[in-house]
Backbone bond lengths (Angstrom), bond angles and torsions (degrees), N, CA, C in turn:
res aa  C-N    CA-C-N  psi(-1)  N-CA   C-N-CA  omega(-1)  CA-C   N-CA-C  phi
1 X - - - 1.446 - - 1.514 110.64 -
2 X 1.272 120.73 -108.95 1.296 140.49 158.21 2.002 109.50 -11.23
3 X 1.081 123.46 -80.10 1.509 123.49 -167.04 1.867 78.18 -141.98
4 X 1.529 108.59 -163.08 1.263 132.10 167.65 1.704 105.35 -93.71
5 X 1.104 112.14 13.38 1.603 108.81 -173.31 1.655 90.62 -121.85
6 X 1.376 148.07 10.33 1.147 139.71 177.21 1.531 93.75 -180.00
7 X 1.865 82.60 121.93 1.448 89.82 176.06 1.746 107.36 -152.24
8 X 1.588 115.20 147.50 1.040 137.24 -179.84 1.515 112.58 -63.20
9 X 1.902 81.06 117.35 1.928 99.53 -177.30 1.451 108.82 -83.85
10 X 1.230 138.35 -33.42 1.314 134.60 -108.65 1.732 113.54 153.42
11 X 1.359 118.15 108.29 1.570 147.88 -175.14 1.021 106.90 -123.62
12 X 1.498 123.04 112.31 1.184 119.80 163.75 1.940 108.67 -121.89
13 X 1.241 164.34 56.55 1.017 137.70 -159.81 1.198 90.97 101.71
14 X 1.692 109.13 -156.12 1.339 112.19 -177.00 1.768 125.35 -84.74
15 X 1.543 117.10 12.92 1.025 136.62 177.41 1.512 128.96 -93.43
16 X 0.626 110.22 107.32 1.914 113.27 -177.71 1.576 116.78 -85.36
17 X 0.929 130.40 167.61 1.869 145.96 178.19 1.431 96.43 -151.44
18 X 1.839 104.52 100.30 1.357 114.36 164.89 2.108 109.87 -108.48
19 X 1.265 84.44 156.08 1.964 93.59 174.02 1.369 98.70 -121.53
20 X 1.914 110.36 117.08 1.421 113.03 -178.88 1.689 92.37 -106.16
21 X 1.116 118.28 144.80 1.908 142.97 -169.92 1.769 77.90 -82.96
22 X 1.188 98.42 164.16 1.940 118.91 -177.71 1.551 88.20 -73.99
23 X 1.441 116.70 -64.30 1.503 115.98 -147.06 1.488 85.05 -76.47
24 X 1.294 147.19 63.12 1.247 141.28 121.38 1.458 120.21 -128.74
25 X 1.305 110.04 80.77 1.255 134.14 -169.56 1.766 113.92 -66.81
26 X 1.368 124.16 -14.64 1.153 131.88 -172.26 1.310 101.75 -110.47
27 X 1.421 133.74 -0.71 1.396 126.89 151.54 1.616 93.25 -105.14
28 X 1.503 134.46 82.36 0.921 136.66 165.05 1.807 100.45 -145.58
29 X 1.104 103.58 23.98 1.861 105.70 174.45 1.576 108.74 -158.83
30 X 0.755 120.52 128.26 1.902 146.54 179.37 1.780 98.49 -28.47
31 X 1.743 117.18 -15.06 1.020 124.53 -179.47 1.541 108.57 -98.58
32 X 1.434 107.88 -42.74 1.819 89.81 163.67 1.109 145.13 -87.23
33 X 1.659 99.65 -13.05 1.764 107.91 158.75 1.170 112.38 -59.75
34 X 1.603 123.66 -60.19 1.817 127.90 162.41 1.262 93.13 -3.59
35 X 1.504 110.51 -92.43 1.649 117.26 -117.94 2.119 74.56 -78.34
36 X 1.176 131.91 -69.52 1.096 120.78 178.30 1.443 136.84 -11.62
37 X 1.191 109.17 -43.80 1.859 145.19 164.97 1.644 98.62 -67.27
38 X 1.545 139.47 -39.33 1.223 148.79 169.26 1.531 109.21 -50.34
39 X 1.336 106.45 -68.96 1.514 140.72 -178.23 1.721 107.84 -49.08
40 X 1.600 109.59 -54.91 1.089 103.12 176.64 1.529 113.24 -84.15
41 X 1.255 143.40 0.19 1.250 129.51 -171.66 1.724 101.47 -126.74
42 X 1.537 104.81 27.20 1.426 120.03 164.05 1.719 105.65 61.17
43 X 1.327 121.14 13.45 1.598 112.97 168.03 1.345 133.50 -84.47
44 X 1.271 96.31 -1.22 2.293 124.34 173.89 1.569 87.90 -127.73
45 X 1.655 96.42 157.53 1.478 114.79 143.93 1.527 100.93 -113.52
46 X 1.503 95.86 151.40 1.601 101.64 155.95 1.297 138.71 4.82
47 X 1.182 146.30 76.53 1.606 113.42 162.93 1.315 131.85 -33.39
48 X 1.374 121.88 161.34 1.681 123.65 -176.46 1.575 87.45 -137.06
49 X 1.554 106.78 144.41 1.114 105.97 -179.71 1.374 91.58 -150.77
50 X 1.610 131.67 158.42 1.340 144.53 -146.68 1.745 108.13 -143.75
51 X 1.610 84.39 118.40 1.885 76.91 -161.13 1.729 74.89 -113.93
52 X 1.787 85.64 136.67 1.947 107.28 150.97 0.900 136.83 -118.58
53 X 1.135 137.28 138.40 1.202 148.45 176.42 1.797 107.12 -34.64
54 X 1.329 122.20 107.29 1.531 123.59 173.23 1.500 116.49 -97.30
55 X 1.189 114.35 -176.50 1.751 119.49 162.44 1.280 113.57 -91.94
56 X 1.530 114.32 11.71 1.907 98.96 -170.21 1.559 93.35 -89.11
57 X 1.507 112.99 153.96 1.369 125.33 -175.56 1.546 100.85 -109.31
58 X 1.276 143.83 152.20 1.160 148.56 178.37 1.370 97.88 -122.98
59 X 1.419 130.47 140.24 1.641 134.23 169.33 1.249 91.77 -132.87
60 X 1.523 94.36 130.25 1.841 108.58 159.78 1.282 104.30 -119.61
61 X 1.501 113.57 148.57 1.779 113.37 172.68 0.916 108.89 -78.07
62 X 1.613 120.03 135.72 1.724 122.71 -173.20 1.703 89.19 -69.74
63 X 1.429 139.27 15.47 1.818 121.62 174.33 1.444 94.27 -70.72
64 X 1.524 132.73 -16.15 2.103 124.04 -151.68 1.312 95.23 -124.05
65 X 1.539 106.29 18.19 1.681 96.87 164.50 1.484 128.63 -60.98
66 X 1.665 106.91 -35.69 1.282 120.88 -178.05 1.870 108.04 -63.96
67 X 1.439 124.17 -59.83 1.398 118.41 178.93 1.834 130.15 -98.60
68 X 1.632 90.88 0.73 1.402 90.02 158.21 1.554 104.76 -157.49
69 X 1.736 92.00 106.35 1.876 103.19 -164.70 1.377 106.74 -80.79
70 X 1.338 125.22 -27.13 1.535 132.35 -178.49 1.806 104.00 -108.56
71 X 1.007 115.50 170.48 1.551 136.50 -176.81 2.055 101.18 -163.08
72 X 1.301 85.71 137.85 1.295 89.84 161.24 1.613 124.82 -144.91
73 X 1.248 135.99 134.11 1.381 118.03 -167.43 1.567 112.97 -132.90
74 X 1.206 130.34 149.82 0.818 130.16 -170.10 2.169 116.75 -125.30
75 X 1.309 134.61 121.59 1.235 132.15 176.16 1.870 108.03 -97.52
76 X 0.823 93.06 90.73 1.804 83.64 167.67 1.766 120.07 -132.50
77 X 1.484 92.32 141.65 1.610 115.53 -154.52 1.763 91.36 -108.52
78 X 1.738 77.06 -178.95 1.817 89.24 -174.23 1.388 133.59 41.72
79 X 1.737 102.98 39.31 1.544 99.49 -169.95 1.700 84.40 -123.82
80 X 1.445 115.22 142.52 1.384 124.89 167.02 1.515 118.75 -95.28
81 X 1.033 141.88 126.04 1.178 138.43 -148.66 2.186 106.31 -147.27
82 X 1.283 118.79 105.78 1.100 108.99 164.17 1.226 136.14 -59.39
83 X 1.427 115.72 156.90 1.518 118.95 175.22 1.759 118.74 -31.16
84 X 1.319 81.68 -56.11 2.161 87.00 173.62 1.575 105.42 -79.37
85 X 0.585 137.01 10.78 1.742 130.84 -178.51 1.587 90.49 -102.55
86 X 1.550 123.41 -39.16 1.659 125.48 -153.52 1.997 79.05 -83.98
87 X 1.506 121.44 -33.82 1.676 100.91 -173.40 1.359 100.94 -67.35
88 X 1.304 89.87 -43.01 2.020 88.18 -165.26 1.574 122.44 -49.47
89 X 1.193 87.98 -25.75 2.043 108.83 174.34 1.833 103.71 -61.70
90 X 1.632 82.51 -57.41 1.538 95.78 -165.93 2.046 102.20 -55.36
C-alpha cells in the first residue's frame, strides 16, 4: 500500500490490517500510519523539508563498518513537541 515497507493485509469495512517492516520506524505510531493513510488516499501532499549543511560532526568507529556501513543523522531545532509526541518518538 503505503511504500514497499508497509503494506495492506486485510479490509474489511472501515478497518484495515497493515504489516509495517522494522526499518520503518515512523510508521510505528498512530501518527505515521495517519499521515501515511493521508498520503496514500491523496488528502496530504508530501512534505518538503530543506537540509543544510551544519557544524555538528558525527563519529562512527570504523569497528560497525561491517553491520552498519551507512549512518545517517539528523539535528533539528525549533520544533515544540509534547510529552506524548517525545513517547511516540521514543
Amino acid at each position: 500500500m503505503f511504500t514497499h515497507k508497509c503494506l495492506v493485509e486485510h479490509v474489511e469495512g472501515d478497518e484495515l490490517s497493515i504489516e509495517v517492516n522494522a526499518d520503518r520506524p515512523d510508521m510505528l505510531s498512530a501518527e505515521g500510519i495517519a499521515r501515511a493513510l493521508r498520503l496514500f488516499m491523496g488528502l496530504e501532499r508530501p512534505r518538503k523539508y530543506e537540509a543544510v549543511e551544519g557544524d555538528v560532526e558525527v563519529r562512527v568507529d570504523p569497528s560497525v563498518q561491517g553491520v552498519r556501513p551507512y549512518i545517517l543523522c539528523a539535528v533539528v531545532r525549533d520544533v515544540e513537541l509534547s510529552e506524548e509526541a517525545v513517547r511516540q518518538l521514543m
